[in-house]
C-alpha positions in Angstrom: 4.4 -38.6 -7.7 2.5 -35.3 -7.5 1.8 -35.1 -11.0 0.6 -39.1 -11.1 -1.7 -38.2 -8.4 -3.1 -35.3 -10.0 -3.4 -36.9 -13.5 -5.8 -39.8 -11.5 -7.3 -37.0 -10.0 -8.6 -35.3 -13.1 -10.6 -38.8 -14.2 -11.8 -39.5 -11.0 -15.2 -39.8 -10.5 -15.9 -42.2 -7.2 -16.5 -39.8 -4.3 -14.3 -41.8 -2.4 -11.4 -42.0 -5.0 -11.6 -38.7 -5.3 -10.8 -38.0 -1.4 -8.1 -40.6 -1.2 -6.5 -38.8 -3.8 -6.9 -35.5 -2.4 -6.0 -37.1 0.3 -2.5 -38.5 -1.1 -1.7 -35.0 -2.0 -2.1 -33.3 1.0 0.3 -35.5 2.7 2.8 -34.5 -0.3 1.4 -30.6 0.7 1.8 -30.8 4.0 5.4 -31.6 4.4 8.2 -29.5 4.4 11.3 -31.5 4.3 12.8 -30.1 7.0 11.8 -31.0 10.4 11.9 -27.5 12.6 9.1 -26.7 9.7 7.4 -29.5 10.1 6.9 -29.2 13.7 5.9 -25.4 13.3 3.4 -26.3 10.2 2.1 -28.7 13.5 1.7 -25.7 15.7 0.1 -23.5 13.4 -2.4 -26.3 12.4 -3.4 -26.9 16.2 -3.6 -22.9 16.7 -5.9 -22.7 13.7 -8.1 -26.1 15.3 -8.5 -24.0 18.4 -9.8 -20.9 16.7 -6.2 -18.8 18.2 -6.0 -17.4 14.6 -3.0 -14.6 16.1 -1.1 -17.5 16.7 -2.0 -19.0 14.1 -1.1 -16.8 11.5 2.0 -16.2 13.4 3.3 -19.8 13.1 2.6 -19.9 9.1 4.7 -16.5 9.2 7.5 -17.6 10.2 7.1 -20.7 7.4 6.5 -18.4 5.0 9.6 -16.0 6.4 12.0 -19.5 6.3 10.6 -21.2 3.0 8.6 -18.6 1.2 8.5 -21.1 -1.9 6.7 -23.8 0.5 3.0 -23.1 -0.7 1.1 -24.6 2.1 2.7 -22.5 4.6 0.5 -19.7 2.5 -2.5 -21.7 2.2 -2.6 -22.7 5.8 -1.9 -18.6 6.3 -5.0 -17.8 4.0 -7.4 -20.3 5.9 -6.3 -18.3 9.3 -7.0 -15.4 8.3 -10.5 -17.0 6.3 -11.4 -18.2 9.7 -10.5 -14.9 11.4 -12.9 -13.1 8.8 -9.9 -10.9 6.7 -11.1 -11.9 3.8 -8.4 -9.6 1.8 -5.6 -10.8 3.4 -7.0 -15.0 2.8 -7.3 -13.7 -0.9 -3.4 -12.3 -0.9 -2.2 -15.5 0.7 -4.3 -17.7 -1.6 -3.2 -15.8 -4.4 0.6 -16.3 -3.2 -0.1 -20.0 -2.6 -1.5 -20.2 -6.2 1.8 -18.3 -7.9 3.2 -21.9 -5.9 1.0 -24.6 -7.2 -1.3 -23.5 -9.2 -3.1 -26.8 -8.9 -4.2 -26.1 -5.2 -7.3 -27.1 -5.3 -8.3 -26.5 -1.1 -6.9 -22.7 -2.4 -9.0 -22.6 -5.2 -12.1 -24.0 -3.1 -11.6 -21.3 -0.7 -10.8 -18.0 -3.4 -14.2 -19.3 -5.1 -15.7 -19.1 -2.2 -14.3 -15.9 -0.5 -15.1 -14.3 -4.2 -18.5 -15.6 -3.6 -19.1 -14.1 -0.6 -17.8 -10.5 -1.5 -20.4 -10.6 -4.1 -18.2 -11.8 -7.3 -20.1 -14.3 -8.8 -18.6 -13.9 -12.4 -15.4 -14.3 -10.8 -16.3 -16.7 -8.1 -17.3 -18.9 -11.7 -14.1 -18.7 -13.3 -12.0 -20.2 -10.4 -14.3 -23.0 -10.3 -13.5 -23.3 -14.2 -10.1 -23.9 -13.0 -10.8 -26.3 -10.7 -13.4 -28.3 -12.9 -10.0 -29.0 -14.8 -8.5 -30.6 -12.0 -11.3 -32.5 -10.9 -14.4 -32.7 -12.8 -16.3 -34.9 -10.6 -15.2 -33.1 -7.3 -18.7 -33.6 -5.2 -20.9 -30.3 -5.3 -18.8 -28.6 -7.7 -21.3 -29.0 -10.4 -23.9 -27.8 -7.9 -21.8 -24.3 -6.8 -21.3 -23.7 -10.5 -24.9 -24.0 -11.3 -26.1 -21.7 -8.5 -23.4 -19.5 -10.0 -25.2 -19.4 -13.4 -28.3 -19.4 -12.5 -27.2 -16.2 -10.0 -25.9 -14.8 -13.2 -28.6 -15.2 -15.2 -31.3 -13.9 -13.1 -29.6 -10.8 -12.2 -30.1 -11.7 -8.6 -26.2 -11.2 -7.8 -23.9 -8.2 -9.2 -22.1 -9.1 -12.8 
């Protein structure tokens, strides 16, 4: 079923296709199979809605300790820490959460923009490539990889 809804994915080009997809796929994403996980995937992602980003990180831990193959327990790990401004550690988890599912696009959303952020345009680019393969038409993609270029171009960012 993943696969199906990632093949629609990459000729979708309806803003609101595109999110029911997305959509579809997190619910795939977001579900662990067992439910002890499930309920402390819950608990994380209500820690992480009220900015406690110790407890947070804490919760997706322990997923990650229990079911270090599940990749959202990584993601969910790499958005705490985002949010909590360790941007190294969001890049180690995202990376981790890539060697997963390499599809991930929320993951490569959030490395692109992490990258962009430290400076790393070049690189910031190329993970946006990777994403443009998943979904071309993904609203204001187009737009972050033009400002990318153009960045490039000018010399206004480091190469």
């Amino acid at each position: 079923m993943l696969d199906d809804l990632f093949a629609q994915l990459r000729t979708a080009s309806a803003p609101a296709e595109i999110e029911a997809l997305q959509n579809g796929i997190w619910q795939i994403w977001l579900t662990t199979g067992e439910a002890a996980l499930d309920k402390q995937l819950e608990a994380g992602m209500r820690a992480l809605q009220a900015a406690d980003y110790t407890r947070a990180i804490g919760s997706f831990g322990e997923i990650i300790a229990a079911a270090p193959d599940f990749a959202e327990g990584w993601n969910k790990r790499a958005t705490a820490y985002y949010q909590r401004g360790d941007y190294r550690a969001s890049l180690a988890d995202i990376a981790e959460t890539l060697r997963r599912e390499p599809r991930h696009f929320g993951a490569l959303w959030g490395q692109a923009a992490i990258l962009r952020q430290l400076g790393e345009p070049r690189r910031a680019l190329r993970v946006l490539g990777q994403l443009a393969a998943l979904c071309p038409h993904l609203p204001g993609l187009r737009e972050q990889q033009l400002a990318l270029r153009e960045q490039l171009e000018d010399g206004s960012g480091p190469l």
